[in-house]
Kinemage of the C-alpha trace (Angstrom):
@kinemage 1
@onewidth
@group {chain A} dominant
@subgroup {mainchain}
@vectorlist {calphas} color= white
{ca unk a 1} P -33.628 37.995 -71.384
{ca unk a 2} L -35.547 35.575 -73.395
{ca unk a 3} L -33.046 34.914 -75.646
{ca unk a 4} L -30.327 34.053 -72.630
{ca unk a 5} L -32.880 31.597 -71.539
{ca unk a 6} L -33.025 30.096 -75.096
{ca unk a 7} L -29.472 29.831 -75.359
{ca unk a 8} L -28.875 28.132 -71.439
{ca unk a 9} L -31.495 25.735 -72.547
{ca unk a 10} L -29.568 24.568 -75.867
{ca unk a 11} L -26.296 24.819 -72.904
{ca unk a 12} L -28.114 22.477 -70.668
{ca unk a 13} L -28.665 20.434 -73.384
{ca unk a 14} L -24.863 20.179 -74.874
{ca unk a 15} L -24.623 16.412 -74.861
{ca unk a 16} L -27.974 16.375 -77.721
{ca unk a 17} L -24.872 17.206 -80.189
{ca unk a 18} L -23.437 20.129 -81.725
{ca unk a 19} L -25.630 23.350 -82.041
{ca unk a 20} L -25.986 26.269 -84.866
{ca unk a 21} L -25.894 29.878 -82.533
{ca unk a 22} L -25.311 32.005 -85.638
{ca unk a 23} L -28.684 33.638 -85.389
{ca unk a 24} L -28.314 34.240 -81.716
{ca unk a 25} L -26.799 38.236 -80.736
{ca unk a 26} L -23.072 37.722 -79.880
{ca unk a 27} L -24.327 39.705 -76.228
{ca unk a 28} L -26.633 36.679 -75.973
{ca unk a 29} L -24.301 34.243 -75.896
{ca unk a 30} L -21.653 36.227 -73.674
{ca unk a 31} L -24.346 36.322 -71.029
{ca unk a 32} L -25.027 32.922 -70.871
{ca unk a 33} L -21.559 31.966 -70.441
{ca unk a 34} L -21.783 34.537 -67.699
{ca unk a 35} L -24.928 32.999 -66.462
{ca unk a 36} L -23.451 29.917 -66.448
{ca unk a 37} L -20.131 30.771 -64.491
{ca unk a 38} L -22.579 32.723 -61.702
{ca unk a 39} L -24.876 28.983 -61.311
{ca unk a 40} L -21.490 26.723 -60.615
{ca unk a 41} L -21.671 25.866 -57.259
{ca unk a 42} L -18.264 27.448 -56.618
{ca unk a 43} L -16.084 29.998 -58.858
{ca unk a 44} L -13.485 28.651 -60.978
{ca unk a 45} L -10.762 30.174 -59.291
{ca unk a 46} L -12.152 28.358 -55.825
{ca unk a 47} L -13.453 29.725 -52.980
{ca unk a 48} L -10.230 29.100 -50.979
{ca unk a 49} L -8.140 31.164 -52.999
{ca unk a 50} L -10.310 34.208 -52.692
{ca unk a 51} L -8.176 36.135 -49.388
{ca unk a 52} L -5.254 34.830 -51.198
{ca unk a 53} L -5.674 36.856 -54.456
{ca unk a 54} L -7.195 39.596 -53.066
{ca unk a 55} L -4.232 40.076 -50.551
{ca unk a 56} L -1.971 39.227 -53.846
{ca unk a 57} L -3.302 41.998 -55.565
{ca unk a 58} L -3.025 44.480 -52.924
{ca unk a 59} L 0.119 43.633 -52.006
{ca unk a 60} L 1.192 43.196 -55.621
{ca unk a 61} L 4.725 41.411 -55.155
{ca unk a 62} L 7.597 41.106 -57.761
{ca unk a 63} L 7.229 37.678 -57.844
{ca unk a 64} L 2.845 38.239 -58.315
{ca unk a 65} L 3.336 35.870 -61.637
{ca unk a 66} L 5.040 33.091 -60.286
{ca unk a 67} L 2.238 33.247 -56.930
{ca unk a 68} L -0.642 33.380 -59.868
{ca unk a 69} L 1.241 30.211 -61.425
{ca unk a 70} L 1.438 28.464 -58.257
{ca unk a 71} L -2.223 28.932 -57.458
{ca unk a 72} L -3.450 27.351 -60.395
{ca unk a 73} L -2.717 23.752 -59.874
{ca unk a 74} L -4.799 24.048 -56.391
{ca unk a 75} L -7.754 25.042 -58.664
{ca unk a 76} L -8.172 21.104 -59.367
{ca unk a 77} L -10.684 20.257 -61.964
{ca unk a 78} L -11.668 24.174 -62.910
{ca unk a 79} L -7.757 24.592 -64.116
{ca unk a 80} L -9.073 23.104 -68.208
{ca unk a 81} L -12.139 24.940 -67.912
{ca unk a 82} L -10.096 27.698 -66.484
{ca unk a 83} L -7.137 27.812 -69.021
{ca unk a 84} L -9.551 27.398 -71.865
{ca unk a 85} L -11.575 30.541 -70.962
{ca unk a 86} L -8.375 32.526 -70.442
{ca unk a 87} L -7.067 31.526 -74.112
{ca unk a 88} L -10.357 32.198 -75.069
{ca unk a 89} L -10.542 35.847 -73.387
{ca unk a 90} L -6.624 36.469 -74.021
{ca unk a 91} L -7.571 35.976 -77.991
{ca unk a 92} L -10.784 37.983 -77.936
{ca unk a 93} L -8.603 41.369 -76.411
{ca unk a 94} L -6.348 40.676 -79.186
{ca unk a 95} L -8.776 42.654 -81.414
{ca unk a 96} L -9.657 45.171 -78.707
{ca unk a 97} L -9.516 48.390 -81.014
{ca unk a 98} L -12.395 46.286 -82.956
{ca unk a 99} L -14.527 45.355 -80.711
{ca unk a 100} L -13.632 47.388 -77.908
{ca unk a 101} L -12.866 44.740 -75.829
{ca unk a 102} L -9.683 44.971 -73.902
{ca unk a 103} L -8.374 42.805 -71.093
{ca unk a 104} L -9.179 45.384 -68.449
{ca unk a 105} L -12.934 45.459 -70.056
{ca unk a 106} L -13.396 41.880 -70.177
{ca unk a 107} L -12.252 41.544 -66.688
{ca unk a 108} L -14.832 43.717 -66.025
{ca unk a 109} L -17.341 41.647 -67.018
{ca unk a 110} L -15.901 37.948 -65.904
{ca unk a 111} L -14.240 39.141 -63.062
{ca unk a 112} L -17.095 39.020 -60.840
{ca unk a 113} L -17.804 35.429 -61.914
{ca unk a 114} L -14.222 33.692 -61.824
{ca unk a 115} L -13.364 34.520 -58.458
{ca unk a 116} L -15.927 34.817 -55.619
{ca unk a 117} L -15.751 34.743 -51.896
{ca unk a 118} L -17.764 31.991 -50.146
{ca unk a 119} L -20.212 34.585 -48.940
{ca unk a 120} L -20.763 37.935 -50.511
{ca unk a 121} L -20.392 40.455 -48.130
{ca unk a 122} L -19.896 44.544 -48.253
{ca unk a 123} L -16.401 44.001 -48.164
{ca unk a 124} L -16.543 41.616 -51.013
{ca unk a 125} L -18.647 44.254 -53.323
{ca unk a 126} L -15.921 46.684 -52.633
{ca unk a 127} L -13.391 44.380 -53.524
{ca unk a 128} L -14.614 44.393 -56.881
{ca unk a 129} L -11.656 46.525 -58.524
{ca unk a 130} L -9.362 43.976 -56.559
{ca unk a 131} L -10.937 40.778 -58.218
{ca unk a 132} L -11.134 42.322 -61.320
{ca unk a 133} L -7.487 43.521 -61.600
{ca unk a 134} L -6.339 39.430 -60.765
{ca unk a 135} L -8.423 37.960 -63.727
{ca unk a 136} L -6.596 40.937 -66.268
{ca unk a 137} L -3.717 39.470 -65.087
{ca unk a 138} L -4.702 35.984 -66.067
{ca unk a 139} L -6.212 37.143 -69.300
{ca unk a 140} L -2.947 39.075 -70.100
């Protein structure tokens, strides 16, 4: 844990200039992006759009793509943050059967962070699967 504080401190500090994190553990780093996505005030996919995707995802349409697409401009000023992760995510799974990371895993483990409900409830635990499914579909 020590070493995800050292690393959100150098975050915190981003505007000091450009920083060497090649002698920080690769798991370090992934959990203080995750760290930092938990602290925004609200989840990059926005708190408005969290019935919406869940009852996207159950429902799962023909046309789920073009809904996903439509959602994203309404996402305001998380959509660069947004699209860069995704890119970012979409290129990591590329090299799943090296690092074991496929889109299904790392939705997994951002899923939880990139969309949340206003206020976590039971319900909102359960819908775990449900939240995680709609970010593979944006990594993929």
């Amino acid at each position: 844990r020590t070493e995800i504080s050292a690393l959100k401190e150098l975050f915190d500090n981003y505007n000091e200039g450009e920083r060497d994190l090649s002698r920080y553990n690769i798991h370090a780093i992934c959990g203080v992006l995750k760290l930092w996505l938990r602290e925004l005030p609200e989840s990059l996919m926005t708190f408005d759009l969290y019935d919406t995707i869940v009852r996207l995802e159950r429902d799962n349409p023909d046309d789920k793509l073009d809904q996903y697409a439509a959602m994203i401009p309404k996402i305001g000023c998380n959509r660069p943050t947004l699209d860069y992760l995704m890119r970012f995510l979409s290129k990591l799974c590329e090299n799943s059967t090296v690092n074991k990371m496929s889109a299904s895993n790392a939705s997994i483990v951002f899923g939880p962070t990139l969309i949340r409900a206003r206020v976590e409830t039971i319900e909102t635990t359960l819908n775990s699967p449900i939240v995680n499914s709609a970010v593979q579909v944006l990594i993929e």
